[in-house]
C-alpha positions in Angstrom: -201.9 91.1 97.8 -203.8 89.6 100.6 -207.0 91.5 101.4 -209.2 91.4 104.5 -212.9 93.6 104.7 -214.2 95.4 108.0 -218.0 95.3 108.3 -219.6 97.3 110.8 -223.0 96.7 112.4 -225.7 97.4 115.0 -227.5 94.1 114.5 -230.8 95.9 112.8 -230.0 95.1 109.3 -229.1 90.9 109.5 -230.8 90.3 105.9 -228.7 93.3 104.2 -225.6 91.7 106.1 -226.2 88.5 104.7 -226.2 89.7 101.5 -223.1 92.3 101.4 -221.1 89.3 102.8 -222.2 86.6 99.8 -221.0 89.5 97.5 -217.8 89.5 99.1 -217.1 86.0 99.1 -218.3 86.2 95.6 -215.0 88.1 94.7 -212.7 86.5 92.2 -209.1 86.0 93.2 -207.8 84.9 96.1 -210.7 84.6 99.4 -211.4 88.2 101.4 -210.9 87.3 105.1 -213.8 89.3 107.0 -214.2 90.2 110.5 -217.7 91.6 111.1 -218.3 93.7 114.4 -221.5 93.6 116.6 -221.2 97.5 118.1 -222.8 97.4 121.0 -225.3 94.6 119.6 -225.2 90.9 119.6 -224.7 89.7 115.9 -226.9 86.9 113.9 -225.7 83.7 112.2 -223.3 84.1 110.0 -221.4 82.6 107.6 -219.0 79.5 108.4 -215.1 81.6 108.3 -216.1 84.9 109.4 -214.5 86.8 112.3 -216.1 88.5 114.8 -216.1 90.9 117.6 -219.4 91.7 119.6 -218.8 94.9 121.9 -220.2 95.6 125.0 -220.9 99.2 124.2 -221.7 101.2 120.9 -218.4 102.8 120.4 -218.9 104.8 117.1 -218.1 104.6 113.6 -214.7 105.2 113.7 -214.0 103.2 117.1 -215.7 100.5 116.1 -214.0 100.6 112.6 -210.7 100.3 114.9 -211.8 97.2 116.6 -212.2 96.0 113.0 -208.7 97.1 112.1 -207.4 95.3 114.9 -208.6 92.1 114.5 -206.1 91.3 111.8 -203.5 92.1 114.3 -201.8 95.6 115.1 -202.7 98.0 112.3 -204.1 95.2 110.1 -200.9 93.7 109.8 -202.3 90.0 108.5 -203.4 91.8 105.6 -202.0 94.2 102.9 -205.7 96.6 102.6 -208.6 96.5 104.4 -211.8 96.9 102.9 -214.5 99.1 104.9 -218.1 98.4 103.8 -221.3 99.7 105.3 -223.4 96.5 106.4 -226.5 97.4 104.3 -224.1 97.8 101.2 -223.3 95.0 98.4 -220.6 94.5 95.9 -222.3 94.7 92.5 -219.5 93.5 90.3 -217.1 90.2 91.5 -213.8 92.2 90.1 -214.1 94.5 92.8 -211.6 93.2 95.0 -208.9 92.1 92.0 -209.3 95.6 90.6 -208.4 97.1 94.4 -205.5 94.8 94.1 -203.9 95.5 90.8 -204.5 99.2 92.1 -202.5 99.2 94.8 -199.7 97.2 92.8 -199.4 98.8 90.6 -199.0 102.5 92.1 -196.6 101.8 95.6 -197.7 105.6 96.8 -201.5 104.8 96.7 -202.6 104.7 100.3 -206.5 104.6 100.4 -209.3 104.2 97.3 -212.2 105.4 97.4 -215.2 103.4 95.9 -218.2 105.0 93.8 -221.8 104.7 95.6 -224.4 104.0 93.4 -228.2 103.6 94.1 -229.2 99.7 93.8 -232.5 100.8 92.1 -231.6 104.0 90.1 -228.1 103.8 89.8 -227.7 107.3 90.8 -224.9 108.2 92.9 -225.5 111.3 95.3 -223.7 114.1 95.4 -222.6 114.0 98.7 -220.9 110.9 97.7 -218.3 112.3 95.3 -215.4 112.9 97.4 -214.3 116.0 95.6 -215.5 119.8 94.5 -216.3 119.2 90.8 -219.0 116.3 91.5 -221.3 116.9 88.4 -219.6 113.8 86.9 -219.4 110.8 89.7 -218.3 108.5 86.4 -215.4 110.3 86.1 -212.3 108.9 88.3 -209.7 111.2 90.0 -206.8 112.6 93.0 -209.0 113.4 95.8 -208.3 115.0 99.5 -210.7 112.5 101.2 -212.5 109.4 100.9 -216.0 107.8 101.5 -216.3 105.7 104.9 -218.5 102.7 104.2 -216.9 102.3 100.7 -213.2 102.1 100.6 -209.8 100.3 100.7 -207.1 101.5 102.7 -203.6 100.2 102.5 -202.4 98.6 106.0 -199.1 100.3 106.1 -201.1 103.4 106.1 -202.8 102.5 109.1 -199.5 101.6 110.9 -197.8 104.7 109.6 -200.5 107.4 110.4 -202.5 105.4 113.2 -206.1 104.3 112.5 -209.5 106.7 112.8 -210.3 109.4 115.8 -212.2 107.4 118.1 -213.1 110.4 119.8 -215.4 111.7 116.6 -217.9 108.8 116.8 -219.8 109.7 114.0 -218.7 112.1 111.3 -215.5 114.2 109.5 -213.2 110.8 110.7 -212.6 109.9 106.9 -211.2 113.4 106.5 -209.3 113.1 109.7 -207.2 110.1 108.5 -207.3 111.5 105.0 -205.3 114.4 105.7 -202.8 112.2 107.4 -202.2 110.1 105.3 -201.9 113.2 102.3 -199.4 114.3 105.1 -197.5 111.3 105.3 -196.6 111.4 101.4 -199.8 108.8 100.4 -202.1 109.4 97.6 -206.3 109.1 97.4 -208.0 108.0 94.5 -212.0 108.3 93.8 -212.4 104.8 91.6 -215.7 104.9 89.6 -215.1 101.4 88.3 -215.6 100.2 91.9 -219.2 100.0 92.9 -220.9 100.2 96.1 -224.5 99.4 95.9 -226.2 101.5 99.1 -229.8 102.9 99.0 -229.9 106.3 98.7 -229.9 107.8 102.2 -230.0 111.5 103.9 -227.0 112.2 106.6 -229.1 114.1 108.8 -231.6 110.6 109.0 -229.5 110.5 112.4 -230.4 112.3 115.5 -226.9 113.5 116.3 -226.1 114.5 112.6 -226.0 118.6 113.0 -224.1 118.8 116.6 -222.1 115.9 115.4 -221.3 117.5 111.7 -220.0 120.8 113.7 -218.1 119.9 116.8 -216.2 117.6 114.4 -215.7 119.9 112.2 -214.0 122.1 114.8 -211.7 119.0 116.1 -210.6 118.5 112.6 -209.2 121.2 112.0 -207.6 121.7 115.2 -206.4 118.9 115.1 -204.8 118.9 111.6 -204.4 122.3 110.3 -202.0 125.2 110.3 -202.8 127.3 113.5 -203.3 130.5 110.4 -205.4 128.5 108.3 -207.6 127.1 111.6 -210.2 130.3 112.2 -210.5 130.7 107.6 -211.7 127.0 107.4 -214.1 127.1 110.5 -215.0 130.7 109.1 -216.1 129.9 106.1 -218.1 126.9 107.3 -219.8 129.3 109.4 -220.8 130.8 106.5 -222.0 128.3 104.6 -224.1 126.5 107.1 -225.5 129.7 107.3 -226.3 130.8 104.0 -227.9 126.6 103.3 -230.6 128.5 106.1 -231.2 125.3 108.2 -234.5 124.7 110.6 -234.2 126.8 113.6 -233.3 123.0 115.7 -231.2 122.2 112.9 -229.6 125.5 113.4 -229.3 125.5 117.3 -227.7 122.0 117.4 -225.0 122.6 114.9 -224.3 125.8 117.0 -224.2 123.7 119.9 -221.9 121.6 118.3 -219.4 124.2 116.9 -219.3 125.9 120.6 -218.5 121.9 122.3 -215.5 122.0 119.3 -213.5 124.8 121.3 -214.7 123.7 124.6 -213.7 120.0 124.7 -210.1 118.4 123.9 -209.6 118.0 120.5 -207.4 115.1 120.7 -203.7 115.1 119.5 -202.5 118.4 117.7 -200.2 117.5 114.4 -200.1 120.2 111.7 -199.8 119.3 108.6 -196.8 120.9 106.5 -197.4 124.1 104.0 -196.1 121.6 101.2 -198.9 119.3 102.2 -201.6 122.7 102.5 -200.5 123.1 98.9 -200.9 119.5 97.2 -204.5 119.4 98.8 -204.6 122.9 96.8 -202.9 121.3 93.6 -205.6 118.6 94.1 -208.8 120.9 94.1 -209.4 120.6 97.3 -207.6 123.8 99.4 -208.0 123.0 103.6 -210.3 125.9 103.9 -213.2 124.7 102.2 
């Protein structure tokens, strides 16, 4: 199985870049092909091999990420799996890559892995990071409904079946976007804990956008993806929630702000997923309203 990795970066982090790509060439089995892309920022030296893609213009997570896809031809097709690993990230363990490999052999209806984020200093992995309900135990492999961004593998057949990310979202809810997808389109996600991701530990709302971000995407998500019934329970009862977590009055007003741009700006394509794929996420701990 030929695998290639996607590295995004702003060009602020050469030294952890440097690093995250000698762990990748460190893999055993056959050589990773990686492209890395500047987004919106001129890239540093790199390593003799390497692809890459400077862009004019900061184009998001997810639009960038799609630059990254396309460099191995339409949809990835030069590769079997992509790997998508945060710049300031670094593979641990050299199996990584061979176990991604012998996972996606060995089950044909496994579309995108997850990996396990784990502290470089503590080993902890964060909460946050656990892409399910029942996170207590981040040792513990499983099914999941969605997937970690910088820390993944996704099948390339995937990509061509379902399309790539929303560009659109820029930053945030874009993993669950092509998650639900791909659940539609018959794929399974698994949460790997045998596959490291080293990545300092790190607060999401670090970035300036985070709250308005976190809430307009939320809204495009699901109307984008779900049932028009189940549309106004999920949004509902993240209301709720955001509420009851009592954020900073700025906090508070930007993810407002956010969740009123939602229903006031296009949304992007509109493709329901089916009731039978409503219940799987449900059979997988996971139902689309939380």
């Amino acid at each position: 199985m030929r695998l290639g990795a996607v590295i995004l970066t702003m060009g602020n982090r050469p030294e952890e870049l440097r690093a995250l790509l000698e762990s990748v060439a460190k893999q055993d089995g056959e050589a990773i092909e990686v492209v890395v892309v500047g987004n919106g920022a001129p890239l540093p030296a790199l390593p003799e091999g390497v692809r890459t893609v400077e862009l004019p213009e900061n184009l998001g997570i997810p639009g960038g990420r799609n630059v990254g896809i396309e460099a191995f031809g339409p949809s990835g097709s030069e590769v079997d799996a992509l790997l998508f690993l945060d710049d300031d990230g670094l593979l641990p363990n050299t199996d990584t890559a061979e176990l991604v490999r012998e996972a996606f052999t060995r089950d044909p209806k496994l579309g995108i892995i997850s990996f396990r984020i784990a502290d470089p200093d503590t080993g902890e992995t964060q909460r946050r990071h656990v892409p399910r309900l029942r996170a207590a135990d981040p040792l513990r492999s499983s099914r999941v409904t969605t997937f970690l961004g910088g820390a993944n593998a996704v099948r390339t057949r995937v990509l061509a079946e379902v399309g790539g990310l929303p560009d659109e979202f820029f930053y945030a809810h874009e993993e669950t976007d092509l998650a639900w997808r791909t659940l539609n389109a018959g794929w399974m996600i698994d949460y790997r804990a045998d596959m490291v991701l080293h990545h300092p530990t790190t607060a999401p709302s670090r970035h300036a956008v985070y709250h308005r971000m976190v809430a307009r995407n939320r809204v495009w998500l699901a109307r984008r993806n779900l049932p028009a019934l189940l549309v106004p329970v999920y949004l509902g009862v993240w209301l709720l929630l955001t509420l009851a977590r009592r954020p900073s009055m700025p906090a508070l007003r930007a993810w407002l702000g956010g969740f009123k741009e939602g229903w006031t700006t296009p949304a992007g394509p509109r493709r329901p997923m089916r009731w039978r794929t409503v219940w799987r996420l449900t059979r997988l701990g996971r139902p689309p309203v939380i």
